[in-house]
N, C-alpha and C positions, 0 to 999 in steps of 0.2 A: 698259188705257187709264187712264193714272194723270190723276187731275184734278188741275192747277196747285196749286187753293186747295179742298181738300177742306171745309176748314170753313167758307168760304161756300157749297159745293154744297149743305152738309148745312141751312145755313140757309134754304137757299132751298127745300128738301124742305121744312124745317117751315110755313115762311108760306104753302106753298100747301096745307097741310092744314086741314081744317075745324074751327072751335074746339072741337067737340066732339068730339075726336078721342083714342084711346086711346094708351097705350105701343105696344100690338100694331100700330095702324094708321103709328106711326115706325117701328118695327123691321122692319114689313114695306118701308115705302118703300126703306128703307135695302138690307135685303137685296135687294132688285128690282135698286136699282140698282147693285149691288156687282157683283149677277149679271149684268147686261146689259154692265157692262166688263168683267168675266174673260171672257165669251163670246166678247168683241169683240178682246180681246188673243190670246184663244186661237185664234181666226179669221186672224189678220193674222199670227200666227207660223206660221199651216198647221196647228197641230194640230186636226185636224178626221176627219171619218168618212163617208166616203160615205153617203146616205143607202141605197142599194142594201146595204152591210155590213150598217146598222144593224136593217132590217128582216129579215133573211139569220137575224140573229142572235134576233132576238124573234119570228121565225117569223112574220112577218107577210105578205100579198100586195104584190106589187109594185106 
């Protein structure tokens, strides 16, 4: 999910971060939300994984 105008997204991450806020605490926002639209894209294209596989595979309970 490609945003329009990424560098007012990113502006809008920083204003609502707290002034006392770190590099770590941008670079996480950022990653957050890089990662929330590759999910989102990779969801709407179908590449996805049953959640049954997933657990199949981690050896986990159904």
């Amino acid at each position: 999910m490609q945003t329009p105008n990424i560098k007012q997204e990113a502006y809008h991450l920083l204003e609502n971060l707290p002034e006392n806020a770190t590099w770590d605490d941008i670079m996480y926002k950022i990653y957050v939300r890089q990662s929330i639209e590759a999910g989102l894209e990779d969801s709407k294209a179908g590449r996805t994984i049953d959640v049954k596989e997933v657990r199949a595979k981690f050896g986990l309970p159904k």
